[in-house]
C-alpha positions in Angstrom: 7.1 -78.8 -23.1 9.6 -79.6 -20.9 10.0 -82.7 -19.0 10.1 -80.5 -15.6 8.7 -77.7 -14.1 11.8 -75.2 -15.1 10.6 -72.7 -15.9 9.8 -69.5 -13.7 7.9 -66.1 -14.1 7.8 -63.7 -11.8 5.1 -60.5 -11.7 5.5 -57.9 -9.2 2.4 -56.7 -7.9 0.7 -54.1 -9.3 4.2 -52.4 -9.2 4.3 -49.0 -10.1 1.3 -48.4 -7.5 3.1 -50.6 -4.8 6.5 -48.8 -5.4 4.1 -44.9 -4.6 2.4 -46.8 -1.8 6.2 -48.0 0.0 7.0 -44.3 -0.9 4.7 -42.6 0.6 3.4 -44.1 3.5 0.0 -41.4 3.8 -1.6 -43.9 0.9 -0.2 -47.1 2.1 -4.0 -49.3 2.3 -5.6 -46.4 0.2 -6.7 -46.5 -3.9 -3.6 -45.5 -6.0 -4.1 -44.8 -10.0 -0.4 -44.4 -11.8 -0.6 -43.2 -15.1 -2.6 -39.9 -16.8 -4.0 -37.3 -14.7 -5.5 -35.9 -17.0 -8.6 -36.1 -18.9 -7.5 -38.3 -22.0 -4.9 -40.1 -19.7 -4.6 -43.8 -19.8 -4.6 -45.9 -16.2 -1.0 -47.7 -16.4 -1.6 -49.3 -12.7 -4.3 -49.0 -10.1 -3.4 -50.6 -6.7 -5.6 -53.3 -5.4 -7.6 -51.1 -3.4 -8.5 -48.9 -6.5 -9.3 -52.2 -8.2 -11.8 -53.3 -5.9 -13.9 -50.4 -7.9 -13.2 -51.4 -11.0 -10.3 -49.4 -11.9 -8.0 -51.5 -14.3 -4.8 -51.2 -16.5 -5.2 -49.2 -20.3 -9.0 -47.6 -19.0 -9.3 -44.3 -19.6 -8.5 -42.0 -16.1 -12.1 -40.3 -16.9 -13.4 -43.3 -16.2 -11.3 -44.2 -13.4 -12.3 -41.0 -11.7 -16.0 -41.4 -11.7 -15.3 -45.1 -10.3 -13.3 -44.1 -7.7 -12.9 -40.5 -7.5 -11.0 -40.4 -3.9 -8.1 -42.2 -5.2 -4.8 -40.6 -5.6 -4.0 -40.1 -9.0 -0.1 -39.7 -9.7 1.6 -39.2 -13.2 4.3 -41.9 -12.2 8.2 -41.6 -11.5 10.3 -44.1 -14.1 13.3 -43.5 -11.8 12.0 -44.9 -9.0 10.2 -48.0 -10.9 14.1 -48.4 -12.6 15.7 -48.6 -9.6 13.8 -51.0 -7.6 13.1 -53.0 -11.0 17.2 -53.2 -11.4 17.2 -54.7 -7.6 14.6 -57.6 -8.3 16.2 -58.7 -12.0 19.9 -58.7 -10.6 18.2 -60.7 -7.3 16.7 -63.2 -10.5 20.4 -63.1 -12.3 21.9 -64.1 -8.7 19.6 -67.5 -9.0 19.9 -68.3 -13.0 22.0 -66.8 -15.5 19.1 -66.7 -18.0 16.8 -64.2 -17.2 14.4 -62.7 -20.0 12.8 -59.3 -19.0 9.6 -58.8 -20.4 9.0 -54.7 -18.6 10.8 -53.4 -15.3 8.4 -55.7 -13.3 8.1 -59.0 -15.1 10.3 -61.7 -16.0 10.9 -66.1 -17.1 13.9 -67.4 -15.4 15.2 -70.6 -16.8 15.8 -72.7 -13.1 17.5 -75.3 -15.4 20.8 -73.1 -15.1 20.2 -72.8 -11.6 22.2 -73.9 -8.8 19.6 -76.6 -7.9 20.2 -80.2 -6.9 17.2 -81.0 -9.2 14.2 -80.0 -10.6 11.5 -81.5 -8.6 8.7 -79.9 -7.9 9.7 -79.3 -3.8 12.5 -78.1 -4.6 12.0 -75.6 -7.4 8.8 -74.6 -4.9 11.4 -74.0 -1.7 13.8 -71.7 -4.2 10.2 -69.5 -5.6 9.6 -69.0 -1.9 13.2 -67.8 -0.6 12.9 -65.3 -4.1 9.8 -64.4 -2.8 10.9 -63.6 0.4 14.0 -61.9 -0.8 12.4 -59.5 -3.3 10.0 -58.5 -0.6 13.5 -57.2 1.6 15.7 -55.8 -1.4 12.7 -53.8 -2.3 11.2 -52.8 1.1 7.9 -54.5 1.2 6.8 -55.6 -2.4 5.3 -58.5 -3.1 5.4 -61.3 -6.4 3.3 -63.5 -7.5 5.2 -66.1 -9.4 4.3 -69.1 -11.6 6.6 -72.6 -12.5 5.3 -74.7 -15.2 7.4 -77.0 -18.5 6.8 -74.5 -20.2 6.9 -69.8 -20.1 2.8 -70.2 -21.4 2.0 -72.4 -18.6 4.1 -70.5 -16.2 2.6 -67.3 -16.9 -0.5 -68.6 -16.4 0.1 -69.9 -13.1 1.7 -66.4 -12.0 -1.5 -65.0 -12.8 -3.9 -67.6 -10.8 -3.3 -66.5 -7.2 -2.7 -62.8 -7.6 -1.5 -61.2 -5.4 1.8 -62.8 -3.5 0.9 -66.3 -4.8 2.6 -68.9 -5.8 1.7 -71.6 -8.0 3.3 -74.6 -9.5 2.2 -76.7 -12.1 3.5 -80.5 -11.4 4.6 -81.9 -14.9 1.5 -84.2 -16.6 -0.9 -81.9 -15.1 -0.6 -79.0 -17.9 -3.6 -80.5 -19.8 -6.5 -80.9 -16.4 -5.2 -77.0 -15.8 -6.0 -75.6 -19.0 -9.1 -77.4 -19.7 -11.8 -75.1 -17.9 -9.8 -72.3 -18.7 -11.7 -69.7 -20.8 -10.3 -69.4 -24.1 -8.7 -65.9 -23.4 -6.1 -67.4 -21.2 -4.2 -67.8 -24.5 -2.0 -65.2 -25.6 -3.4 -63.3 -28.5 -6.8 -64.2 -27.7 -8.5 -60.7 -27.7 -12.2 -59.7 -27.7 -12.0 -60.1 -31.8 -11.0 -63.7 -31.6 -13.5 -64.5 -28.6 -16.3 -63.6 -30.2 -14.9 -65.7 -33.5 -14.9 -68.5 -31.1 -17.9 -68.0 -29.5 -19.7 -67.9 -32.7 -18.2 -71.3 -33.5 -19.3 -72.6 -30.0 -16.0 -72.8 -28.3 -15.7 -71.0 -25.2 -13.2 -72.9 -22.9 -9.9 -74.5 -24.3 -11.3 -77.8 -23.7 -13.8 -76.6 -26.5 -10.6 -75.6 -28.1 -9.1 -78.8 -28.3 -12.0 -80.4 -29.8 -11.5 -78.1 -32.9 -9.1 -79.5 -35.8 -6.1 -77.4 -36.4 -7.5 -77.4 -39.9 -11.0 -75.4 -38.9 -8.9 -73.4 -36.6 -6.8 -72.1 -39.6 -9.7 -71.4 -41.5 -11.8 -69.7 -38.8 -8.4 -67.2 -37.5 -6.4 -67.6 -40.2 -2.7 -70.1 -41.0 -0.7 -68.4 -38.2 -3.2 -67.7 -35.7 -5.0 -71.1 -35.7 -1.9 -72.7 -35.4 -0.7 -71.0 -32.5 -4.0 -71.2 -30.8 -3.6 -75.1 -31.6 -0.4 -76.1 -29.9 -1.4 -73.8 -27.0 -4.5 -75.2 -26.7 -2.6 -78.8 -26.0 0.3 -77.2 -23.9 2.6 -77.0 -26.3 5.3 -74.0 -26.3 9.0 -74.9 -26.9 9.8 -71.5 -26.4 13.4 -71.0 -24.6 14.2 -68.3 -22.1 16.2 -65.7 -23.7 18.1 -63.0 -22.1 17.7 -60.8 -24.6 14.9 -59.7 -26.7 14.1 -58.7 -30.2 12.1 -55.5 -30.3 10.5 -54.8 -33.5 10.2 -51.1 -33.2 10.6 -48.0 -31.5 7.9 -45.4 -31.6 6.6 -42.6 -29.3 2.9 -41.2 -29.5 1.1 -38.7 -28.0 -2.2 -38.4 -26.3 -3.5 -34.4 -26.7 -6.3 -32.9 -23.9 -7.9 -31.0 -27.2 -8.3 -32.5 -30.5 -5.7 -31.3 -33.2 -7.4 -29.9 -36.0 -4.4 -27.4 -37.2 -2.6 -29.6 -40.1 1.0 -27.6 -39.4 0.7 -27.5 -35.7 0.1 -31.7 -36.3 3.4 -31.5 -38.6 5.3 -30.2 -36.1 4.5 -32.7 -33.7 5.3 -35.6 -35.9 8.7 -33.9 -36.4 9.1 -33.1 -33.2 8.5 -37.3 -32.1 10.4 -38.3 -35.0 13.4 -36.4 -33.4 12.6 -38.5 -30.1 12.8 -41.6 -32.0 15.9 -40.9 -34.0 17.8 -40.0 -31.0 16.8 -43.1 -29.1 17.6 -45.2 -32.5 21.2 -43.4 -32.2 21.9 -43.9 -28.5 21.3 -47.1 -29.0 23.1 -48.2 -32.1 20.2 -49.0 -34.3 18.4 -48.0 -37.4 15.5 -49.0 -39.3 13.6 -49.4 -42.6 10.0 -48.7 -42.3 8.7 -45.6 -40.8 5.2 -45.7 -38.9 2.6 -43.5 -38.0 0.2 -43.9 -35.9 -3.2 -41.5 -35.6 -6.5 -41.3 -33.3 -9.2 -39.9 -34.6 -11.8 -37.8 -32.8 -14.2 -40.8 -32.7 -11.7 -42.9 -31.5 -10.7 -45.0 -35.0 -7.3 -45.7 -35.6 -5.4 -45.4 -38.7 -2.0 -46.8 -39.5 0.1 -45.8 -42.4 3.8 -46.9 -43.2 6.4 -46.4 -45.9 9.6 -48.5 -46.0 12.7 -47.0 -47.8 15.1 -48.5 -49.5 18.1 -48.4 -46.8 17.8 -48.4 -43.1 17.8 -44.8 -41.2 18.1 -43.3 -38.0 18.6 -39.3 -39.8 15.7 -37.8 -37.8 15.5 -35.6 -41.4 14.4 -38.4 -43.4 12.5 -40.2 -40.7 10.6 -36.8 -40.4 9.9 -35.8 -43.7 8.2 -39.8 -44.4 5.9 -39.2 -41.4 5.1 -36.1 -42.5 4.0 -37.3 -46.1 2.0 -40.3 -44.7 0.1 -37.8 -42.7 -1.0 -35.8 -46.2 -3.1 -39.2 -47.2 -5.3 -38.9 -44.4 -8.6 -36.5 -43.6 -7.5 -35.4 -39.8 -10.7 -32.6 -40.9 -12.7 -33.5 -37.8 -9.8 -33.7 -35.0 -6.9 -35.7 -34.0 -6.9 -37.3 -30.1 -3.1 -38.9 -30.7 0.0 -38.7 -33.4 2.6 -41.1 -33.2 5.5 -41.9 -35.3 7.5 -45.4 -35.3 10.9 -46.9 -37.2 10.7 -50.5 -37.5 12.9 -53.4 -38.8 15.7 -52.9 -35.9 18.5 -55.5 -35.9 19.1 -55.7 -32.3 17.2 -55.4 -28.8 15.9 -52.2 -27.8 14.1 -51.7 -24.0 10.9 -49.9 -24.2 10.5 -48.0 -21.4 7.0 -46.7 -19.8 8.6 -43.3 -19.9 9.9 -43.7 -23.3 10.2 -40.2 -24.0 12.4 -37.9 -22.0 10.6 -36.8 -19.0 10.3 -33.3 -20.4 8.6 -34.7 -23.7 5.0 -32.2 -23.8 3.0 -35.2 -25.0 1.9 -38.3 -23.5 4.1 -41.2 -24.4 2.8 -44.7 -25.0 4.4 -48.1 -23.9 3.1 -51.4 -25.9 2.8 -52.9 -22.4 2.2 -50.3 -20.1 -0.5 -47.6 -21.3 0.2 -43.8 -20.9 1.9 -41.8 -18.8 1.9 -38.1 -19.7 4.8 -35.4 -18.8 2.3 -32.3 -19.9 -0.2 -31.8 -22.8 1.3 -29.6 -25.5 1.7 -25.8 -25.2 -0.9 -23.4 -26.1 -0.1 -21.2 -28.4 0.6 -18.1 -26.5 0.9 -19.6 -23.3 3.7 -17.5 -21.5 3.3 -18.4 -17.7 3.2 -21.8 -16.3 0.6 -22.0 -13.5 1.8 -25.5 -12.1 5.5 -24.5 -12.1 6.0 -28.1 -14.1 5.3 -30.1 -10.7 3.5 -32.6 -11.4 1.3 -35.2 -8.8 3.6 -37.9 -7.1 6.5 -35.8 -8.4 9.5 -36.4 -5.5 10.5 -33.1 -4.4 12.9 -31.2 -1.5 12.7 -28.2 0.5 15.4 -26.2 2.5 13.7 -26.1 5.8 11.0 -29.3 5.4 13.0 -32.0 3.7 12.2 -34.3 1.1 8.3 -35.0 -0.1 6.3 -35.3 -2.5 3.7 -33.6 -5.0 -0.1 -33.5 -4.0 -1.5 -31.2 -6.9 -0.2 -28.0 -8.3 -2.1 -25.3 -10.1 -2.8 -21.6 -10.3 0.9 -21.0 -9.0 0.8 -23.1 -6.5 2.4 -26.6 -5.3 1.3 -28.5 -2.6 3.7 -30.4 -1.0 3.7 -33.7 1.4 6.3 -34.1 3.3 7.3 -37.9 3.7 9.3 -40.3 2.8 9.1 -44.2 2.7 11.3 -44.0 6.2 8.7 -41.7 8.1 5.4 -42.2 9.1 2.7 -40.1 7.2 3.6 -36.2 7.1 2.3 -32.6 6.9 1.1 -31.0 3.8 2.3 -27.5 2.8 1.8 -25.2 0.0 4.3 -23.1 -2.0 4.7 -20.8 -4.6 5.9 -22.3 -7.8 8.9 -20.4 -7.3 9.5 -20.9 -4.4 13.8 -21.2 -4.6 13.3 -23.3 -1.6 11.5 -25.9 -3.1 13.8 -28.0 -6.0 12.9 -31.5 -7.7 14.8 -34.1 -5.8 16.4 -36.6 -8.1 16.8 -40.5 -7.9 20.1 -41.8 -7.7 21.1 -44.2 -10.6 20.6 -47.7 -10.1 24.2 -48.2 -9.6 24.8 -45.9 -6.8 25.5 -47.0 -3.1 23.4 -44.2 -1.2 21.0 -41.6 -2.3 22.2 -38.2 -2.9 20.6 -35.0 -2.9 20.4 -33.9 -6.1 18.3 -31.1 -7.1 17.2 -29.0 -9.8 14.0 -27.3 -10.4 11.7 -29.3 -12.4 11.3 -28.5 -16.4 8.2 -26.1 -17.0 5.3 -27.2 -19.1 1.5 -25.7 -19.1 -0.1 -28.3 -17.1 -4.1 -28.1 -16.5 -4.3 -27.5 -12.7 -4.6 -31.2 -10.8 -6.2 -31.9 -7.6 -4.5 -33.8 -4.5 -4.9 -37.4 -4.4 
């Protein structure tokens, strides 16, 4: 640890629900689900109104749904989450040249290299509330809760303990009295598997933790694990704030509305995402040696194979043809609910992105962090027409006569239509065609544009099972 509090993390509130509530000011103080709509989607965010039901990160939207069925559901818009999250990390670069992103809305800053005439605890508490207020102005109304402790475990503990818009410090020589009562799944990497280890072994808070020997720790969780749960247990974490990070792979899967029994239609979707990952591997400059896949079964087990080759790749060819001979090893004979394919072993940083795939990717695609968030299930075979027109719920939009809005639900030909923006009070709701000329996806500027434009297109067309309005 270090011998201040100097170390900072920030966690934007429930941000990708906060960023549709600012937007669209008809569910501002309403439930707000982002992630799948549909019926095998994942929950990436629910705002704090749809958690007071129950809803919560990585549960299934079926679930969601039956505990709070009169939220809006929305598939999510990256460009929107990019472009606010670039505002709040460049507002974080302005106060400390070290700044480690963990996803768009979370970050450590290292206050050591900031501007600071010390690092005593008023005075690292007065600059986390002036960033506070700040972020709150350069993004139009969201809030953080942030955390400043010796050390990025403690502070991301205390970002997490007065949720939301809190702000807690942890005063050096008090790490220890904090931790104590704290149940043992505070610590990072302490899932459900490694509670009920514990629990078994009668420990249950980390101050039963830290009556345990390192020794009886290694042999309950193994050498690593018990001695990472050790020094945490005590506080300890040297860990430095780095501005960059090492990713260890890149991957996209997919999440599929019917189970995939057809071996060659499963085939072609491993080739089709090992294409996604070799062109991401490409763009940016890296290549890898072990090849991943990942499958779902109908009954919800998981199987992982790999094969590492002798040289790195990013040839989407070879990274192809490996996935699709790891896939002839396993009995998919009673259905397949998600393929995925992953290249490991990269040499530099790579940001995974909640929308890692390109926004007209037919499957789901799957963030390590943030759950699932799905462009449209894959095509039927012989599916001609496109009954939502590829409009999708939350989707921004524009028409000729109305203005700019935003998607409600879209099905059976038609697209209904809210028109409102975070700058107008609630709006009217209209319905349309599909192809309706007048009606064209409205596009968000890049981060480093001045002003917003009005860009259009029509959005890409995928068979989309007909969605309901929020």
């Amino acid at each position: 640890m270090r011998a201040q509090a100097s170390v900072l993390h920030l966690d934007l509130d429930a941000f990708y629900a906060a960023v549709e509530q600012r937007d669209k000011p008809s569910l501002r103080g309403k439930p707000v689900v982002v992630g799948g709509v549909g019926g095998r989607g994942v929950v990436a965010t629910a705002s704090y109104e749809a958690r007071a039901y129950g809803v919560r990160s990585a549960m299934s939207t079926r679930e969601a749904r039956a505990r709070c069925p009169h939220a809006a559901y929305l598939s999510g818009r990256f460009e929107a989450y990019r472009a606010t999250s670039v505002l709040v990390m460049d507002l974080l670069r302005a106060c400390s040249p070290l700044v480690e992103p963990l996803s768009l809305d979370e970050a450590f800053v290292d206050l050591a290299r900031a501007d600071l005439p010390d690092l005593e605890v008023p005075t690292v508490t007065g600059l986390a509330e002036d960033l506070r207020r700040r972020v709150q102005e350069v993004t139009g109304g969201l809030t953080a809760s942030v955390g400043i402790a010796s050390s990025k475990f403690l502070a991301k503990v205390a970002s997490d303990l007065d949720k939301p818009d809190g702000l807690v410090v942890v005063p050096p020589g008090t790490e220890l009295d904090l931790l104590r009562p704290m149940h043992v799944s505070v610590i990072p990497g302490v899932g459900p598997a490694t509670v009920e280890r514990l629990r078994r072994g009668g420990v249950s808070t980390v101050a039963d933790l830290q009556q345990i020997s390192e020794d009886e720790l290694v042999r309950m969780l193994g050498k690593a694990h018990g001695h990472v749960l050790h020094e945490l247990a005590f506080a300890r974490d040297d860990r430095q704030v780095e501005p960059e990070r090492e990713t260890k792979s890149v991957s996209v899967e997919g999440t599929y509305e019917q189970d995939l029994t057809d071996r060659k239609l499963m085939e072609s979707l491993l080739t089709r995402q090992a294409g996604d990952v070799a062109r991401r591997l490409r763009k940016n400059g890296f290549s890898g040696r072990t090849v991943t896949i990942k499958v779902r079964l109908y009954d919800f087990t998981t199987l992982n194979r790999s094969a590492t080759l002798p040289s790195p790749t990013d040839e989407e060819g070879v990274i192809a043809r490996t996935a699709r001979r790891l896939l002839e090893d396993l009995d998919t004979s009673g259905g397949v609910r998600l393929l995925g394919v992953g290249v490991s072993g990269l040499a530099d940083w790579v940001q995974e992105e909640l929308f890692g795939a390109a926004a007209d990717d037919p499957a789901e695609t799957e963030d390590e962090t943030h759950g699932t968030v799905p462009p449209a299930p894959p095509k039927p075979v012989g599916a001609s027409v496109d009954a939502t027109g590829g409009y999708r719920p939350g989707m921004d939009v524009v028409h000729e006569e109305h203005g700019r809005g935003w998607v409600w639900g879209a099905g059976k030909g038609v697209v209904t239509v809210r028109f409102e923006t975070a700058d107008t009070p609630p709006g009217p709701v209209r319905s349309f065609a599909v192809v309706d000329p007048a009606l064209t996806r409205w596009k968000w500027p890049a981060p480093e544009d001045d002003q917003p434009d009005e860009r259009q297109d029509k959005p890409d067309h995928h068979p989309e099972h007909p969605e309901p309005g929020p």
